[in-house]
Each structure stands twice: as structure tokens, then as C-alpha cells.
C-alpha atoms as one frame of an Amber mdcrd trajectory, in Angstrom:
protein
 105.763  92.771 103.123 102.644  90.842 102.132 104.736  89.259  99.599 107.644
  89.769  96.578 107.405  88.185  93.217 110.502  88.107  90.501 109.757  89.287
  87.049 111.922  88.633  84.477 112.405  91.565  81.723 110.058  89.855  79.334
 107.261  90.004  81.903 107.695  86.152  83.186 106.507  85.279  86.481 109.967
  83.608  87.621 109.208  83.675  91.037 106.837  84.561  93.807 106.881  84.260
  98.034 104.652  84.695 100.718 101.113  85.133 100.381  99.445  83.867  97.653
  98.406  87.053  95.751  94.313  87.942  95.112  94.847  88.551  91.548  96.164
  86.632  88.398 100.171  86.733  88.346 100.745  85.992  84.751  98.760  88.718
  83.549 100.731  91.009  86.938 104.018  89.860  85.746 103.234  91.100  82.122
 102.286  93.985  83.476 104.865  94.892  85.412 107.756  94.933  82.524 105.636
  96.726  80.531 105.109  99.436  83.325 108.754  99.177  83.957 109.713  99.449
  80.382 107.708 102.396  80.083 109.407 104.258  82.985 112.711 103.450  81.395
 111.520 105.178  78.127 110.198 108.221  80.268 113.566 108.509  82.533 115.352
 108.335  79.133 113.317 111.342  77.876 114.303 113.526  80.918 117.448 112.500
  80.515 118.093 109.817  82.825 119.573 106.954  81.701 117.495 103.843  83.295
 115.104 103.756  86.141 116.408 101.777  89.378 112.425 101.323  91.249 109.493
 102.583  91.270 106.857 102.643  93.707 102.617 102.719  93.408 101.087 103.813
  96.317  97.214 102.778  97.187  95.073 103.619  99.672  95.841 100.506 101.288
  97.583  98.271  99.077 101.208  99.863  97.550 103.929  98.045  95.513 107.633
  98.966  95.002 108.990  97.262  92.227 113.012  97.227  92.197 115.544  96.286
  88.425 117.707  93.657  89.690 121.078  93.762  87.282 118.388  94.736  84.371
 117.279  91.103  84.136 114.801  90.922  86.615 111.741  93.099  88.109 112.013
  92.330  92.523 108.177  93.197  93.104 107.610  94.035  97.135 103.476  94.006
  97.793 102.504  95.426 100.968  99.971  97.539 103.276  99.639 100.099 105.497
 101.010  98.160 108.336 104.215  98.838 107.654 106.588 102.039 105.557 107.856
 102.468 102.442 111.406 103.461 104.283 111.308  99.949 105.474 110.627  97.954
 102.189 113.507 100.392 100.814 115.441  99.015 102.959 115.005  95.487 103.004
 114.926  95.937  99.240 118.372  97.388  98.894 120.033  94.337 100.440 117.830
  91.629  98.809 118.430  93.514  95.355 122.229  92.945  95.873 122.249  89.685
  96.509 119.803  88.788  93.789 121.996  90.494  91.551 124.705  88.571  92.143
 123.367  85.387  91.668 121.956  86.710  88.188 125.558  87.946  87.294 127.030
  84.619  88.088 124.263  82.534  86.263 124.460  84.407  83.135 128.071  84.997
  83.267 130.547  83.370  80.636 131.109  80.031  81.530 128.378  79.517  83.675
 126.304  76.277  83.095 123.374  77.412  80.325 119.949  77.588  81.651 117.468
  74.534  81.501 115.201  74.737  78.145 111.711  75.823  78.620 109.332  72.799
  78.367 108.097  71.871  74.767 104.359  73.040  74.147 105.394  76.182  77.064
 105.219  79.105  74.126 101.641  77.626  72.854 100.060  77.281  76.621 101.470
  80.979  77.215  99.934  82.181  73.927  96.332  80.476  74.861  96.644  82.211
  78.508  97.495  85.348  76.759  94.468  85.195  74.703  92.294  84.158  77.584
  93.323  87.192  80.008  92.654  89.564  77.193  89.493  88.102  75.451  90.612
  87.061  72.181
């Protein structure tokens, strides 16, 4: 893989590794839970009751993007240089162990997650507004 970022539900960049990506990861990460949610709405539809990854395929550039516990989005970016059988399978592991940490952190008991910086919302809003020309 090029690189994997972690999306949280909400479509928060939470994390990101490897190499640096070409195009602007806020407005990515927002993307991606909306793409995800939609899926989840579609699967529903036929019946399905949540969608586990999905995968865009490019010409050269493809994406598989994996639900971690549903409270993350594990994005995988990579190229033709290597399979989609491959990332599957590097995913499947990673996935398992991310979603045990996420089990652990949210479960009852577990120490609450540090408060989001004062001003945070406002700056978010602004870059919002920026990426879609308001």
C-alpha cells in the first residue's frame, strides 16, 4: 500500500500513514463516511444488514476502505504494483486488531477520551466552508 488513513464515522481524519497523500484529507475523510454511509443505506435496501468494505478501483490508483467495529473507516490507497487479494489480506488482520483496541477504549470503564481543543468546531466549520466555496 501507498498508504492507510483512519476515518472515524463522522468523517474525521483520525489518522493517516505512509505517504503523504496528493489531495486534501479533511475534505477525503468527509468523503469517505459519507460514501460509506451511503453503501450502508444501499446494502440495507437489498437486504443486507451493514456493509463490511468496499473497494474503488482506478486505472491506476484504487482504494479499499474497510468498517473497523462501526467506529472507524481503515482506508488502504494503493496502485497497480501490487493486488487487491493482497490488501484483503493485510486488511483482515489489521482490521482485527484495530478493532480491538476501539472495543477496549470505548468500553465501560475505560478512561474517557481527551476533549477536543476549544475553538476545534469553529476552525472545522471555516475549513468546511473553504473546501466547498461558501
Amino acid at each position: 500500500a501507498r498508504g492507510a488513513l483512519l476515518v472515524d464515522r463522522t468523517g474525521q481524519l483520525v489518522a493517516q500513514a505512509g505517504e503523504a497523500p496528493t489531495f486534501d484529507p479533511t475534505a477525503f475523510a468527509s468523503l469517505t463516511a459519507a460514501d460509506f454511509s451511503a453503501n450502508d443505506h444501499l446494502a440495507r435496501m437489498l437486504g443486507e444488514h451493514e456493509v463490511g468494505a468496499l473497494f474503488h478501483q482506478g486505472e491506476r490508483e484504487s482504494m479499499y476502505l474497510a468498517d473497523v467495529v462501526r467506529r472507524v473507516i481503515l482506508v488502504v490507497l494503493f496502485d497497480n504494483r501490487t493486488t487487491l487479494g493482497l490488501v484483503k489480506l493485510r486488511v483482515r488482520g489489521t482490521v482485527g486488531t484495530l478493532g480491538e483496541v476501539f472495543t477496549a477504549m470505548f468500553a465501560p470503564g475505560a478512561q474517557p477520551p481527551p476533549r477536543m481543543a476549544d475553538g476545534f468546531v469553529g476552525e472545522a466549520e471555516d475549513e468546511l466552508d473553504r473546501l466547498f466555496g461558501e
